[in-house]
Structure formats: structure tokens, C-alpha cells
C-alpha positions as CSV (number, residue, x, y, z in Angstrom):
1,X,53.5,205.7,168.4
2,X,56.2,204.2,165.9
3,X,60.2,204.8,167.4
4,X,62.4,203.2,164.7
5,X,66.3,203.2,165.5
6,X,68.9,203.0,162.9
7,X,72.5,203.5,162.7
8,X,75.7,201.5,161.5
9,X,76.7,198.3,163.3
10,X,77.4,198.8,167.1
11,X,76.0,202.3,167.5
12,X,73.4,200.9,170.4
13,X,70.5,200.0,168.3
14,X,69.8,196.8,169.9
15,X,70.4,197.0,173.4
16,X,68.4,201.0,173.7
17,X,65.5,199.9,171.6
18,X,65.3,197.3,174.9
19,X,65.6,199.4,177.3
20,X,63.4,202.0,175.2
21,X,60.5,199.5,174.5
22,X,60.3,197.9,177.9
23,X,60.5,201.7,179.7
24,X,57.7,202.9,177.3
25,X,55.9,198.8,177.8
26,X,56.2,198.5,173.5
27,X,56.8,195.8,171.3
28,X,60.3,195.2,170.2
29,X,61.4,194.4,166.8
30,X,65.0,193.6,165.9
31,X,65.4,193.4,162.5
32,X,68.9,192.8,163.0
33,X,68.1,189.6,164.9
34,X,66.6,188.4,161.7
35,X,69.2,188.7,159.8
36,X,71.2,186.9,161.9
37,X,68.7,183.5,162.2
38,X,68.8,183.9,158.1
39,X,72.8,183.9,158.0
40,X,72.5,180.6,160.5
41,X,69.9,178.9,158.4
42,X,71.8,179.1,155.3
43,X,74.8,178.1,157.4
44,X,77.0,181.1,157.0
45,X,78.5,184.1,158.7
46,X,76.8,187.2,158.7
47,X,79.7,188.2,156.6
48,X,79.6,185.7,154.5
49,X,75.4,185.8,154.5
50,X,76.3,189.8,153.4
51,X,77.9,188.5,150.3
52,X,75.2,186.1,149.3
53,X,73.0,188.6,149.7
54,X,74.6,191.1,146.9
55,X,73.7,188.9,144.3
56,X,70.0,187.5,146.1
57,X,68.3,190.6,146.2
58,X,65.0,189.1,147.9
59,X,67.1,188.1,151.2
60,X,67.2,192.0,151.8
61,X,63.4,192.6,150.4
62,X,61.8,189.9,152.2
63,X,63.6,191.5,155.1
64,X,62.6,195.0,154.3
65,X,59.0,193.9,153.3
66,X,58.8,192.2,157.0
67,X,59.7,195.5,158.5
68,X,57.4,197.5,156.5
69,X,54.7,194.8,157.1
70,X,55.4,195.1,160.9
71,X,55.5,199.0,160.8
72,X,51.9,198.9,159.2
73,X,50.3,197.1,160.7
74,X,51.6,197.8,164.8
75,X,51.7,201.1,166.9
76,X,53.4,201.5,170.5
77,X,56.5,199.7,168.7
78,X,60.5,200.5,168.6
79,X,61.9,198.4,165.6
80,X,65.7,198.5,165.6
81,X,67.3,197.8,162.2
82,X,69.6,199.7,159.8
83,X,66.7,200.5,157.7
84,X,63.4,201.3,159.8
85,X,63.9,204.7,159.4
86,X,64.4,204.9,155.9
87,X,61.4,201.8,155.5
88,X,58.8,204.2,157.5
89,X,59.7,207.2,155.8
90,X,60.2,205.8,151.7
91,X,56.4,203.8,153.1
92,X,55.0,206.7,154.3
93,X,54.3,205.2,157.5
94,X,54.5,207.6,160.5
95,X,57.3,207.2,163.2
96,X,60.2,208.7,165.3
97,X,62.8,207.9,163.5
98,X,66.0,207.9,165.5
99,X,70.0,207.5,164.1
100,X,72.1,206.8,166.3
101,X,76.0,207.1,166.0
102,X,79.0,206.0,167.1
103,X,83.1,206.0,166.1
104,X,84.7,203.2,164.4
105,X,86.7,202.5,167.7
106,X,84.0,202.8,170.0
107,X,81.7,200.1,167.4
108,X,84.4,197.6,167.6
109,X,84.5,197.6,171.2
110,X,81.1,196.9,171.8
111,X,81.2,194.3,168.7
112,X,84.3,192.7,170.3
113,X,82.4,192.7,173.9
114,X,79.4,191.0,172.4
115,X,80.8,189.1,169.5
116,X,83.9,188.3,170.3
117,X,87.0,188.9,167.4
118,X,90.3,189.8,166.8
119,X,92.5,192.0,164.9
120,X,90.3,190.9,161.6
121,X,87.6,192.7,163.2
122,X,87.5,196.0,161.4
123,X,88.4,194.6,158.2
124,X,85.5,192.5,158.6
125,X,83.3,195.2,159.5
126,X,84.4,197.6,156.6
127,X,83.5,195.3,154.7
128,X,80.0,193.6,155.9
129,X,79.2,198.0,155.9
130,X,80.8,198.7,152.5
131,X,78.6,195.6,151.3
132,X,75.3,196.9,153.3
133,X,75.3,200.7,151.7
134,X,76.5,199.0,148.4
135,X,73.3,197.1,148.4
136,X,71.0,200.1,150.0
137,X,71.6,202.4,147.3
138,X,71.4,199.7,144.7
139,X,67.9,198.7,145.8
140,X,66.6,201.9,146.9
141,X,69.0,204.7,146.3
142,X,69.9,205.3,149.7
143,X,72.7,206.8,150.9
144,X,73.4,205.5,154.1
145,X,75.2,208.5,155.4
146,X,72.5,210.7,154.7
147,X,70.5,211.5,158.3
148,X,68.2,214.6,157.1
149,X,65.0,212.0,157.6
150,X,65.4,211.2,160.9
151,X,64.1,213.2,164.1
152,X,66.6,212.8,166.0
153,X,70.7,212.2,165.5
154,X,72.3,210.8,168.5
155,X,75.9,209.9,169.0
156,X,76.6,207.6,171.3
157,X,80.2,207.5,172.0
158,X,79.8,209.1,175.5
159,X,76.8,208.1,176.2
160,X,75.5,204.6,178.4
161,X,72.6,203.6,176.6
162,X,70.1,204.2,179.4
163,X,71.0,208.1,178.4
164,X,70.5,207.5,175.2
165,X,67.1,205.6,175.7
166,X,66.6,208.4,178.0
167,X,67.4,211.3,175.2
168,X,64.9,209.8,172.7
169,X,62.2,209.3,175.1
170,X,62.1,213.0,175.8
171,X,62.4,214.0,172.6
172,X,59.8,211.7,171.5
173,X,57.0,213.5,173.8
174,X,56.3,210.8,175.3
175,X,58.3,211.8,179.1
């Protein structure tokens, strides 16, 4: 079984596709974690690294085709990125695909906790996201906001993320 989690930056997507994978003893893929390493080799901020990628379309395609790739060719796998849903289901390639969701204030507190960042913080953030869906809809005409492909729609706010690892592994038939 394929679980992909997606969702906007500090929804959970990292740290439950963790717990997730290493509850259900599957391979983890962060596509997130990627993106990051890429931002560092080129020697720029993941903000910054956003911007570049605008007008470098093949940062975000080599990216995407890795995920794919990954998605095809592995099962028993949770891959975490903003896009796996919308990669397995655009790919036809069969998965859970999971959103997860989260308010702006409740992002920037987990963002702040594990990135550190001050006031400049949600103007950053608007801004790395208004550049993300810019680019998503551009390359693939998604709409980021759209959730009608996924299986499940969690919002996270309330939730610890061992409930919300615990929510999608019931409702992924696989408790």
C-alpha cells in the first residue's frame, strides 16, 4: 500500500508520515526534505530557492518526476510532500492520499518551534505558498485548495500528531 500526505506548510506532514511509516514498518519519503538539500546546494533560502524556482521550471519537475519515480516503483511507502497526492493521482498510480490541514496560526507555531523566526514569519510564509500554488497551477493546473482527490481530509489543529497518524491508519484499513 501507497499513503501519500499532503497539505500546506506546517500542517504535520513530516513528523505523522514518521510516526505513520515506522507504526505501519514502511519506507519514508520526504519530499520536502529534498527541497530543502536543493535550496542549500544552490546556497539559498527555501524562500529564496522558491523564487528561483518560478522561472527554473525543472527544479520542481525533477522533484516531481522523483516522487512519481519513487511512487512507481515502491509499495508499503508514506511519501510526505505537497504534491504526492496530486503526483499519484494525475500518474495514475494507486495510494491513500491524505490532506492534512491546519490554521495559519497554528502553522506558524510549529514553523517557529522547528525553524525558528520572528515577526517576518507569516510574510514569509504567504509568500513561499503564494509562490508554490503559483507555480502548481502553472505546471499542472492545480489548484492547491482543491481536496476532492484525496481520501481523507484531516485538520490538525486539535489534534497531536500521534491522533492524526492514528486517524489515517484506520481509515486506511490497515488497523
Amino acid at each position: 500500500m501507497r499513503i501519500t500526505i499532503s497539505g500546506p506548510i506546517g500542517s504535520g506532514k513530516s513528523t505523522v508520515g514518521r510516526i505513520l511509516s515506522s507504526r505501519l514498518n514502511y519506507r519514508f519519503f520526504s519530499g520536502g526534505y529534498f527541497f530543502r538539500e536543493q535550496a542549500r546546494n544552490h546556497g539559498m533560502s527555501i524562500e529564496e530557492f522558491n523564487i528561483y524556482a518560478e522561472k527554473h521550471p525543472e527544479i520542481d519537475r525533477k522533484q516531481d518526476d522523483m516522487i512519481v519515480e519513487f511512487l512507481r516503483s515502491h509499495d508499503n511507502v508514506v511519501v510526505e510532500s505537497r504534491l504526492a497526492g496530486w503526483m499519484s493521482h494525475i500518474n495514475n498510480i494507486p495510494a491513500f492520499k491524505v490532506f492534512l490541514t491546519a490554521s495559519m496560526e497554528t502553522r506558524l507555531s510549529r514553523i517557529s518551534r522547528r525553524e525558528g523566526g520572528g515577526e517576518s514569519l507569516l510574510n514569509l510564509l504567504k509568500e513561499r505558498e503564494k509562490s508554490e500554488r503559483r507555480r502548481y497551477f502553472e505546471f499542472y493546473s492545480i489548484d492547491y485548495d482543491t481536496t476532492e482527490i484525496y481520501d481523507l481530509v484531516i485538520n490538525s489543529d486539535q489534534l497531536t500528531a500521534e491522533q492524526v497518524a492514528d486517524k489515517i491508519y484506520e481509515s486506511s484499513g490497515k488497523s
